[in-house]
Backbone as a ProteinNet text record, in pm:
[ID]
protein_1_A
[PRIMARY]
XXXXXXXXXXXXXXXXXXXXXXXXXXXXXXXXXXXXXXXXXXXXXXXXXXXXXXXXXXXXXXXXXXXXXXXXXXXXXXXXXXXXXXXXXXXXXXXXXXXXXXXXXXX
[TERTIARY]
-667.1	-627.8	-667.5	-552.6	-574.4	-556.2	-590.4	-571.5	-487.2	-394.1	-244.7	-297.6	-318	-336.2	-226.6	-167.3	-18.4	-60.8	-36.5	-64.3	63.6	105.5	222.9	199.2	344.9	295.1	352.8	445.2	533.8	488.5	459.3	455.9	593.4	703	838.9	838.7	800.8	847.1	722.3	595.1	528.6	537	627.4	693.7	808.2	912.4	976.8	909.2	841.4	757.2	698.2	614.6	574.2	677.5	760.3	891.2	974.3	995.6	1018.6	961	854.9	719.2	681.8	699.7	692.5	764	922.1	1055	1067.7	1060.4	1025.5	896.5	799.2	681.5	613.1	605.4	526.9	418.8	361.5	238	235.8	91.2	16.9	34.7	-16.5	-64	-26.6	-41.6	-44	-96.4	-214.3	-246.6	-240.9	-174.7	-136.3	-274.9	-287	-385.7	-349.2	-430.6	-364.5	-499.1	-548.2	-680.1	-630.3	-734	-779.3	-808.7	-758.9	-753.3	-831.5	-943.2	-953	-977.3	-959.1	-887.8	-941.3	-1004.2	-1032.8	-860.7	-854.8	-714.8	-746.5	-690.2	-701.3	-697.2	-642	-642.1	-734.8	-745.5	-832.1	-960.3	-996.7	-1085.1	-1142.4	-1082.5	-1096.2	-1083.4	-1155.1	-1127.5	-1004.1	-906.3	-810.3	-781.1	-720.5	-685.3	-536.5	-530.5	-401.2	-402.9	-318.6	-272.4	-251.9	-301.5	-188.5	-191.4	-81.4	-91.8	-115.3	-229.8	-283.5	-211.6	-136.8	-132.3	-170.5	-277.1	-338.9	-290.3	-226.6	-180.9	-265.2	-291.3	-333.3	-241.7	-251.5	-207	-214.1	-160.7	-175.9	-159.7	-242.1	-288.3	-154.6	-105.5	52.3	142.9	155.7	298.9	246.3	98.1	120.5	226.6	289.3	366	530.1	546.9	638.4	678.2	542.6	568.5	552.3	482.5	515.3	638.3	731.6	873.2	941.8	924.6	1025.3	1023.8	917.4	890.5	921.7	969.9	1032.4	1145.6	1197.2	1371.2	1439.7	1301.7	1334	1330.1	1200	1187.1	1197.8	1194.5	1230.9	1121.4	1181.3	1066.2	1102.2	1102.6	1129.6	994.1	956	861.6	827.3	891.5	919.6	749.9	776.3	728.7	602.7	527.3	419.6	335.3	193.2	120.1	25.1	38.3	6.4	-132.6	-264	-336.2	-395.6	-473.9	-466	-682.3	-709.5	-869.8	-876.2	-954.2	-1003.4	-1001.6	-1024.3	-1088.5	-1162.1	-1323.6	-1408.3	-1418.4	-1423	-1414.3	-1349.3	-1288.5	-1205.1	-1267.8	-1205.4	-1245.9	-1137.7	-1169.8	-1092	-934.4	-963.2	-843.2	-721.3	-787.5	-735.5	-666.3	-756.3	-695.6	-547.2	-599	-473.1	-337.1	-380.8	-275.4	-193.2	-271.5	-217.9	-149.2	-138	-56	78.1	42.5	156.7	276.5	232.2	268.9	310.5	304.4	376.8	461.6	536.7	608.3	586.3	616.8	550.9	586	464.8	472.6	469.5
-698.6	-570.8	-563.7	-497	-488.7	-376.7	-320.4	-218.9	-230.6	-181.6	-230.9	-158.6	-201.4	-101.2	-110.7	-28.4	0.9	105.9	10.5	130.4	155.8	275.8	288.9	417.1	414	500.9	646.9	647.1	814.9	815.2	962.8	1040.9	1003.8	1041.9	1024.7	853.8	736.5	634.4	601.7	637.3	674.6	697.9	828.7	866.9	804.2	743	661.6	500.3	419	358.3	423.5	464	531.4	571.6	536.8	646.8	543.3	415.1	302.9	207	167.6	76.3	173.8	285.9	332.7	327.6	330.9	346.9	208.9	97.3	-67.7	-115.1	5.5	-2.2	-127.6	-136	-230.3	-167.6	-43.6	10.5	105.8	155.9	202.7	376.6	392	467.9	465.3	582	573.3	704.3	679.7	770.2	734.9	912.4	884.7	964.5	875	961.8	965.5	1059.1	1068.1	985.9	866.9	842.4	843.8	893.5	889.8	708.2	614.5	493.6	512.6	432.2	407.3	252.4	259.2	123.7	153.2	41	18.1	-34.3	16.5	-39	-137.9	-250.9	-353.9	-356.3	-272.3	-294.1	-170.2	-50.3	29.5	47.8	-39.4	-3.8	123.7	190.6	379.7	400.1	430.6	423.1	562.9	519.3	545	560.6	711.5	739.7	796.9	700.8	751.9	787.6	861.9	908.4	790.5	752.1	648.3	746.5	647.6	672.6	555.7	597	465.9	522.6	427.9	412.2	321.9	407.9	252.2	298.1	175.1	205.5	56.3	97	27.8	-9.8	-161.1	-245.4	-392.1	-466.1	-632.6	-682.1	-786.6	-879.3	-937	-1004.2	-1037.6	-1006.7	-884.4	-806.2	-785.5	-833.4	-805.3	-911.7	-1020.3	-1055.8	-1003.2	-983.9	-844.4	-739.5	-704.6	-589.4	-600.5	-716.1	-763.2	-823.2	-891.4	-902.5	-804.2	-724	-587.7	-544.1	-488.8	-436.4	-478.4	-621.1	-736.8	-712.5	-714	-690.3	-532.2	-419.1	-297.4	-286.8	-348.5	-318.1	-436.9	-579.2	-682	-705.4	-761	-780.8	-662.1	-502.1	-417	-377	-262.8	-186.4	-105.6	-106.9	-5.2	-105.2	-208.3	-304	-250.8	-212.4	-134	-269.9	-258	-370.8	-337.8	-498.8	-463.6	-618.2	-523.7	-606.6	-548.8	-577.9	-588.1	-626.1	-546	-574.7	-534.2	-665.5	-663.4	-575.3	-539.7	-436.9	-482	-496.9	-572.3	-500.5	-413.8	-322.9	-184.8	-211.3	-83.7	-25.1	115.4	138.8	82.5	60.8	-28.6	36.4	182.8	255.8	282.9	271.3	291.6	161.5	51.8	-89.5	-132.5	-82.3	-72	-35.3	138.6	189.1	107.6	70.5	2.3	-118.3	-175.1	-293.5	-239	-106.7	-89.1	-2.7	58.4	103.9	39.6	-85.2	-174.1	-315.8	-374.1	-453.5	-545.1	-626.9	-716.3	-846.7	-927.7	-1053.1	-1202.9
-1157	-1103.7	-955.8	-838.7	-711.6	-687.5	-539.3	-476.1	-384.3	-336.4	-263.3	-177.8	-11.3	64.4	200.2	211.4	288.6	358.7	510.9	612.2	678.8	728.6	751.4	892.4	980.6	1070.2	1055.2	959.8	942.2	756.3	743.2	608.8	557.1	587.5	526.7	489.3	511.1	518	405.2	438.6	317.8	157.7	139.9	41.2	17.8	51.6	65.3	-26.4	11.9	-33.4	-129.5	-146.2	-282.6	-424.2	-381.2	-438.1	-530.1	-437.2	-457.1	-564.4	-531.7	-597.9	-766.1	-744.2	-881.2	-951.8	-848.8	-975.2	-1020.9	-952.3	-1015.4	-1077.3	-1093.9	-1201.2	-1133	-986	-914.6	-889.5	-927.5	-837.3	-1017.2	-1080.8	-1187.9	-1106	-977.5	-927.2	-783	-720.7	-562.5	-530.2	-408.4	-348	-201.9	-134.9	-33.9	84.1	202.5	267.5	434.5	496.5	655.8	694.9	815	864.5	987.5	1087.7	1232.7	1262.8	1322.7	1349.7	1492.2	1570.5	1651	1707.2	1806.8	1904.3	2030.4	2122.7	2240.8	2328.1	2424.8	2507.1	2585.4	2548.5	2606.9	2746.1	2787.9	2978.4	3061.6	3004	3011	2953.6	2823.4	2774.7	2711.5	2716.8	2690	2515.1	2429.1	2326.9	2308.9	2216.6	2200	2019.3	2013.9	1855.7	1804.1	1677.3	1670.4	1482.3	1461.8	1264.7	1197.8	1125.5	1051.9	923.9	851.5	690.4	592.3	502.7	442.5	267	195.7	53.4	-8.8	-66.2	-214.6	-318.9	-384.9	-526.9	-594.3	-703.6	-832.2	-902	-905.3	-975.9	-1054.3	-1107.5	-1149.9	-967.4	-1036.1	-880.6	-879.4	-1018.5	-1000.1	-909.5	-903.2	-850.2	-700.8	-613.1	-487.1	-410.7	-480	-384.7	-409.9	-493.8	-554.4	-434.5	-431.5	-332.4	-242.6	-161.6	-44.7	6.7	-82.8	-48.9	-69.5	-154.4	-115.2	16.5	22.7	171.9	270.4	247	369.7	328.5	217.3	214.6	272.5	267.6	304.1	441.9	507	655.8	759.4	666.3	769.2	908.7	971.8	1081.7	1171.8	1105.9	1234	1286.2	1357.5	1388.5	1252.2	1157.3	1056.3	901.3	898.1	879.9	843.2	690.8	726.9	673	712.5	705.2	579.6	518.5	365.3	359	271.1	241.6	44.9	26.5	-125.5	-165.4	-226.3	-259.1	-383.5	-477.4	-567.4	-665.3	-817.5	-872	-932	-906.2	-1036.8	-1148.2	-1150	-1308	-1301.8	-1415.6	-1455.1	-1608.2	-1648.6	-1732.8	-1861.6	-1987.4	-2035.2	-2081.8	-2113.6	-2175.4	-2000.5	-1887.4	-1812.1	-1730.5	-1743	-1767.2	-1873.4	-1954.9	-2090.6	-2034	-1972.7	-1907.4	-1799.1	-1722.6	-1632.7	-1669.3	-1752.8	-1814.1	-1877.9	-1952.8	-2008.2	-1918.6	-1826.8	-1719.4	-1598.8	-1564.6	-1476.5	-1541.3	-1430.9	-1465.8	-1560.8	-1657	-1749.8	-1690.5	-1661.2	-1604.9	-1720.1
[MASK]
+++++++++++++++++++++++++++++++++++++++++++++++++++++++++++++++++++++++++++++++++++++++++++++++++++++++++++

């Protein structure tokens, strides 16, 4: 079991994604959140902040490359392109583990 973590820069493209990954039972779960990102500017140095939008959804470790090629067939190499990494779950609870199997894709 992983944690899908999809950072993205618009709410709409967000939900969009979210919207998606559930209706192909690639994601158990998704929660969506707004974070404050900060960054030093490379030529100014001035620390610098911007919105992102972060979605973790819970799922089989299976299906992160699943949903990493979707997301390439949806956004391609645009700017649109949201950047996807994926962490562990060392323990789950077991009835909610259960769920999560019967609730995503069958591999």
């Amino acid at each position: 079991m992983i944690l899908v973590h999809i950072i993205i820069e618009k709410r709409e493209q967000a939900m969009e994604i979210i919207d998606t990954l559930l209706d192909k039972k690639l994601l158990f779960n998704a929660m969506l959140s707004e974070k404050k990102v900060f960054e030093k500017d490379s030529r100014t140095g001035e620390l610098k902040s911007k919105i992102q939008i972060l979605v973790i959804g819970k799922t089989k470790s299976l299906l992160f490359n699943s949903i990493n090629k979707l997301l390439i067939s949806m956004y391609g190499n645009t700017n649109k392109m949201p950047r996807i990494y994926c962490l562990p779950i060392v323990y789950m609870d077991p009835e909610q583990s259960e769920a999560l199997l019967e609730r995503t894709v069958k591999i």
